[in-house]
GUVO-923188 format. One record per atom (N, C-alpha, C): residue number from 0; atom name; x, y, z. Coordinates in Angstrom, 2 decimals, always signed. Atoms other than C-alpha are relative to their C-alpha. Layout:
<rs>
R	num	atomo	x	y	z
R	NUM	CA	X	Y	Z
...
</rs>
This chain:
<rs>
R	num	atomo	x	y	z
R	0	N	-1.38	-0.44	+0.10
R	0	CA	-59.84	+68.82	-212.78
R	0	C	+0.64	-0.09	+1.38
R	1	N	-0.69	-0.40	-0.93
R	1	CA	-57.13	+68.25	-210.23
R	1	C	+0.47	+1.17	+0.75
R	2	N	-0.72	-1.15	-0.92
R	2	CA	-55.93	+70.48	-207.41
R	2	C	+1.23	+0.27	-0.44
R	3	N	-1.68	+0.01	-0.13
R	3	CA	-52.52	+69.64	-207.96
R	3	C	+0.46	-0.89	-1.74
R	4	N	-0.82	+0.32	+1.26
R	4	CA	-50.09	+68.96	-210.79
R	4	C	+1.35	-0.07	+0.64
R	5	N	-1.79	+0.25	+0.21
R	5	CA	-46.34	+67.80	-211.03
R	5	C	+0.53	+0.19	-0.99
R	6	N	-0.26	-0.12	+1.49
R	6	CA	-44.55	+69.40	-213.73
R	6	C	+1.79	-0.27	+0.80
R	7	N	-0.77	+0.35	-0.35
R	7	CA	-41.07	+67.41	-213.23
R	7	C	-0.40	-0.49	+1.24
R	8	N	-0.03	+0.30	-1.69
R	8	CA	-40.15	+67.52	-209.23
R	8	C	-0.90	+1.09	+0.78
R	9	N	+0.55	-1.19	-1.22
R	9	CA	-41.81	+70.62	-208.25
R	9	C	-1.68	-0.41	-0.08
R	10	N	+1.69	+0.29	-0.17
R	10	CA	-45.79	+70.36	-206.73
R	10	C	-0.31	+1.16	-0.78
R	11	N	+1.08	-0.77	+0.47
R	11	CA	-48.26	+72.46	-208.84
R	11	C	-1.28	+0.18	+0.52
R	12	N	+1.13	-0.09	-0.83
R	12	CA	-51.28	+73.48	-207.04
R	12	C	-1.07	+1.15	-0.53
R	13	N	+1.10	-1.24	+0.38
R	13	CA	-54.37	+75.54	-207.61
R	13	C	+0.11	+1.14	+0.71
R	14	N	-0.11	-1.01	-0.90
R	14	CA	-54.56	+78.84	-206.61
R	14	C	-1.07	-0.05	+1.36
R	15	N	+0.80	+0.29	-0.83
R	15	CA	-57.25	+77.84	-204.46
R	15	C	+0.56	-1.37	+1.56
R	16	N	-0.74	+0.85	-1.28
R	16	CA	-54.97	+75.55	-202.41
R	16	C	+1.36	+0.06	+0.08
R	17	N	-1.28	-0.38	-0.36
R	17	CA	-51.99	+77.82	-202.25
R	17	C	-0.27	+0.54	+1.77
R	18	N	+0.14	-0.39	-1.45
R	18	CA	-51.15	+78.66	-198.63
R	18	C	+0.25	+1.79	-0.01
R	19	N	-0.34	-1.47	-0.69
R	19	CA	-51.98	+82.06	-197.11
R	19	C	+0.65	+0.95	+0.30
R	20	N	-1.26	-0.80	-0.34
R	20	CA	-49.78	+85.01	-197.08
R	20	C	+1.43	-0.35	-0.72
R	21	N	-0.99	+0.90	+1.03
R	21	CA	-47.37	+83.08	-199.33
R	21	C	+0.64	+0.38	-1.21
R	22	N	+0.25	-0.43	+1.69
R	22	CA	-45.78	+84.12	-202.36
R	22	C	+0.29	-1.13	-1.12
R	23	N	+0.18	+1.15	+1.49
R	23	CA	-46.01	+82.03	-205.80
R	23	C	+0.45	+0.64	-0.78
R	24	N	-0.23	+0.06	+1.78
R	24	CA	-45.39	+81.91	-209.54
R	24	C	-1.12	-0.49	-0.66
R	25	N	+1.08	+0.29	+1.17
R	25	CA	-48.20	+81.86	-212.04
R	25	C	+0.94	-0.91	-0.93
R	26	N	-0.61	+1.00	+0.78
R	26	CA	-46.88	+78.67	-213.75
R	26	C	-1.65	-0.77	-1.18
R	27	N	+0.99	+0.23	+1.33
R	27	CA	-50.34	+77.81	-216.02
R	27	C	-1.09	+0.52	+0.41
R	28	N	+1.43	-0.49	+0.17
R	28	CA	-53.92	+79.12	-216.55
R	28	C	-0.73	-0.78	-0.90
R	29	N	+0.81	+0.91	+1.06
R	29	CA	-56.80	+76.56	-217.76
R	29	C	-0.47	+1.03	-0.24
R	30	N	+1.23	-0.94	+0.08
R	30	CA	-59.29	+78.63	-219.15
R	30	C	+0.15	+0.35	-1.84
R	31	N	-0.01	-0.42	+1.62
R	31	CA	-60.32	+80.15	-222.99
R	31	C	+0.85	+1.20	+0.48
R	32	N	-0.89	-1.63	+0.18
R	32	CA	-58.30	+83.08	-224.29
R	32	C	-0.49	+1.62	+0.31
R	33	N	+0.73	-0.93	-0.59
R	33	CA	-61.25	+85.43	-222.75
R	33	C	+0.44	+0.12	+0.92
R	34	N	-0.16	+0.22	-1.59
R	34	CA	-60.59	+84.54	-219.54
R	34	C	+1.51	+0.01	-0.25
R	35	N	-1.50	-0.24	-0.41
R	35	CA	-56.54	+84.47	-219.92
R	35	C	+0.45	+1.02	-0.71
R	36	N	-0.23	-1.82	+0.36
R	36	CA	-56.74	+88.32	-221.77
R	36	C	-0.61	+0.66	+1.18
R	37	N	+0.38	-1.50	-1.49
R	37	CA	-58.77	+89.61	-218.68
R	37	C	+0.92	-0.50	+0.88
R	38	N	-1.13	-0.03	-1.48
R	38	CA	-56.21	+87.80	-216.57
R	38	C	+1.31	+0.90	-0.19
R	39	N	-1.08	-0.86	+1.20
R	39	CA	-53.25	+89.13	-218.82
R	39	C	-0.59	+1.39	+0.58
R	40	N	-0.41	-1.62	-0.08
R	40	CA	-54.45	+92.99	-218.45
R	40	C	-0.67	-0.21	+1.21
R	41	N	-0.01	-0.16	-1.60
R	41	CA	-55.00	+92.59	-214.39
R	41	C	+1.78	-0.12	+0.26
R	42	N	-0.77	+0.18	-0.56
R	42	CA	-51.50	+91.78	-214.49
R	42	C	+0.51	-1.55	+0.33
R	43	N	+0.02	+1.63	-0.59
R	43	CA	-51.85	+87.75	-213.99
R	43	C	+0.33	-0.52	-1.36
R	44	N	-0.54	+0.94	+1.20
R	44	CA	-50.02	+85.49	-216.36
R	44	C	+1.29	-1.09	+0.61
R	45	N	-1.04	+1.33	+0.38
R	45	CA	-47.40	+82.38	-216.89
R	45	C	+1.31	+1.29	+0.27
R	46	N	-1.10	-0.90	-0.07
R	46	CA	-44.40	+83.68	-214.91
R	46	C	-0.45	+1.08	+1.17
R	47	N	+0.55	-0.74	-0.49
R	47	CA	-46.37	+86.07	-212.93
R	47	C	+0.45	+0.14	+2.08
R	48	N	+0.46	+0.21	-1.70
R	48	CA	-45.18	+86.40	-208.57
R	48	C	-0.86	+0.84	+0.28
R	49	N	+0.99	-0.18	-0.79
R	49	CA	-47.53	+87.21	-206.36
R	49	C	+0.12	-0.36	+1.19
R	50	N	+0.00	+0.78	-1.78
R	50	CA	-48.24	+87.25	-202.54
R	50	C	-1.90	-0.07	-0.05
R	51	N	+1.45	+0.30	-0.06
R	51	CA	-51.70	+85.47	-201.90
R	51	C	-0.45	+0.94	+1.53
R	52	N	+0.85	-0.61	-1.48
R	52	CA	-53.26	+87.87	-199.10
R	52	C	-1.23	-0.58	+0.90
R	53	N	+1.58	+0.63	-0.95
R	53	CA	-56.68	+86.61	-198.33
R	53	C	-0.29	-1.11	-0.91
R	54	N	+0.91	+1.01	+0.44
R	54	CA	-57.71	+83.27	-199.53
R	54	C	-1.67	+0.18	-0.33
R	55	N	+1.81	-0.73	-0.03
R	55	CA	-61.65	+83.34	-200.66
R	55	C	-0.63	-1.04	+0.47
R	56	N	+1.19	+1.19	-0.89
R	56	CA	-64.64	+81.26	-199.98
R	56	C	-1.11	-0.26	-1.07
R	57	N	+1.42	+0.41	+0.64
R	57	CA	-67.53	+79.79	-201.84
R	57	C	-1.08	+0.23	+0.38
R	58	N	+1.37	+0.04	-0.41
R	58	CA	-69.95	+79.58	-199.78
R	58	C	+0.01	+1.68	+0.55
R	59	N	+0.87	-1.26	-0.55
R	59	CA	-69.53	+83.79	-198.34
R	59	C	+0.48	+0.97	-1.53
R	60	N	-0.66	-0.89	+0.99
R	60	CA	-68.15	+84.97	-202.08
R	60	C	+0.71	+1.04	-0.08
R	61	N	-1.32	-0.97	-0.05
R	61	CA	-65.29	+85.91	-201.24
R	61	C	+1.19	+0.11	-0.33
R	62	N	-0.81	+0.35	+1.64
R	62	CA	-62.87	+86.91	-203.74
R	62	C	+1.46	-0.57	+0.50
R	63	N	-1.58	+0.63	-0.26
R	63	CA	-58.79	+85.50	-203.46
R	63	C	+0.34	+1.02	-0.55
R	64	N	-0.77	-1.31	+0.78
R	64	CA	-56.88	+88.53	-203.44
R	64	C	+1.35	+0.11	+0.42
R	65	N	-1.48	+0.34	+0.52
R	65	CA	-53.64	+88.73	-204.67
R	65	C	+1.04	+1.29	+0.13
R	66	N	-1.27	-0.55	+0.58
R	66	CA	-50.40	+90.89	-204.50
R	66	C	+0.87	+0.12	-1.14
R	67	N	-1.09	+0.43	+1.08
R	67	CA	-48.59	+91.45	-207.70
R	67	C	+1.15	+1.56	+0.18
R	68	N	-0.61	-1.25	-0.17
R	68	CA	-46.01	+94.37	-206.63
R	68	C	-0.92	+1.26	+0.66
R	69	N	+0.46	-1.34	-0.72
R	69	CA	-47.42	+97.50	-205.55
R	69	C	-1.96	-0.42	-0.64
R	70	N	+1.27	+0.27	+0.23
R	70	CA	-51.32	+96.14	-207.36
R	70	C	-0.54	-0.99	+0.96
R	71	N	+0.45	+1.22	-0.82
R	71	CA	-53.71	+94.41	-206.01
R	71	C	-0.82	-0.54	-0.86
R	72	N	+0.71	+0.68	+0.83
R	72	CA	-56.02	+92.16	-207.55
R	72	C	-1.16	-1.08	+0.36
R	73	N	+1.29	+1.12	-0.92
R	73	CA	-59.38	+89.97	-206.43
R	73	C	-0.55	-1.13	-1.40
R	74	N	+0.90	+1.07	+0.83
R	74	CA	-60.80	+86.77	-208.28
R	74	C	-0.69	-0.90	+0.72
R	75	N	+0.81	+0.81	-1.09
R	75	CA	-63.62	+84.92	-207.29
R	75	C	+0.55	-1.58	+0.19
R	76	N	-0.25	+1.33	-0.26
R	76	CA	-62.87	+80.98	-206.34
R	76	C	-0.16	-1.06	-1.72
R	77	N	+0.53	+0.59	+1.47
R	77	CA	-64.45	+79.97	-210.38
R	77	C	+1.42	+0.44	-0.48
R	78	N	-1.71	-0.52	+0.95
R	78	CA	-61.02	+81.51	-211.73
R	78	C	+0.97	-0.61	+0.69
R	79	N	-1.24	+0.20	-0.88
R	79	CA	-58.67	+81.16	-208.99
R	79	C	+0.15	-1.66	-0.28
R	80	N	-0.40	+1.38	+0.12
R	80	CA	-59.15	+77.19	-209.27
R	80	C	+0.70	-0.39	-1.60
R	81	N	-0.80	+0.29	+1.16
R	81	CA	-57.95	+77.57	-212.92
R	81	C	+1.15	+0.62	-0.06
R	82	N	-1.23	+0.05	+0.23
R	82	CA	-55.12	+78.94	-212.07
R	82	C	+1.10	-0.89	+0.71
R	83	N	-0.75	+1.07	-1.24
R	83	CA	-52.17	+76.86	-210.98
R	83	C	+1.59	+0.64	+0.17
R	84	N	-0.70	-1.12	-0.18
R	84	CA	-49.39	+78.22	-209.51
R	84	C	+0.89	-1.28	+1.20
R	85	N	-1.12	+0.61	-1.15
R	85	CA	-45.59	+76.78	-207.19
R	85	C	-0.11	+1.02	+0.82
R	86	N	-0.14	-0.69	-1.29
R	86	CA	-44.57	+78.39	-204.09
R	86	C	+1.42	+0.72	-0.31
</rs>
């Protein structure tokens, strides 16, 4: 699966290669309907801003944690790349 998507003119990108400190839009989620109901009651969905705080890591498992208003929220790098998300 690609990093990136073009839906029209605007770039689509994984959450895994949104920039740092940044805020976004939850614009799609690959994944089964398991995985996009536990994202759903964290707060994460289609439509969704967010400020990305800490990027994560693979190799020290370290989660990508997210801003959504006054919550916070952590997913490891296996999720975060299914979500895709503008700036």
């Amino acid at each position: 699966m690609s990093a990136e998507r073009r839906f029209g003119s605007e770039k689509i990108v994984s959450l895994t290669h949104h920039p740092d400190g940044l805020a976004g839009t939850v614009v799609d989620v690959v994944g089964n309907a398991e995985l996009q109901g536990r994202l759903m009651g964290m707060g994460l969905f289609v439509g969704t801003r967010f400020e990305l705080l800490r990027k994560g890591s693979t190799r020290s498992n370290k989660p990508f944690l997210l801003a959504i208003g006054e919550t916070r929220i952590a997913v490891d790098y296996r999720i975060a790349k299914m979500i895709f998300v503008e700036p």
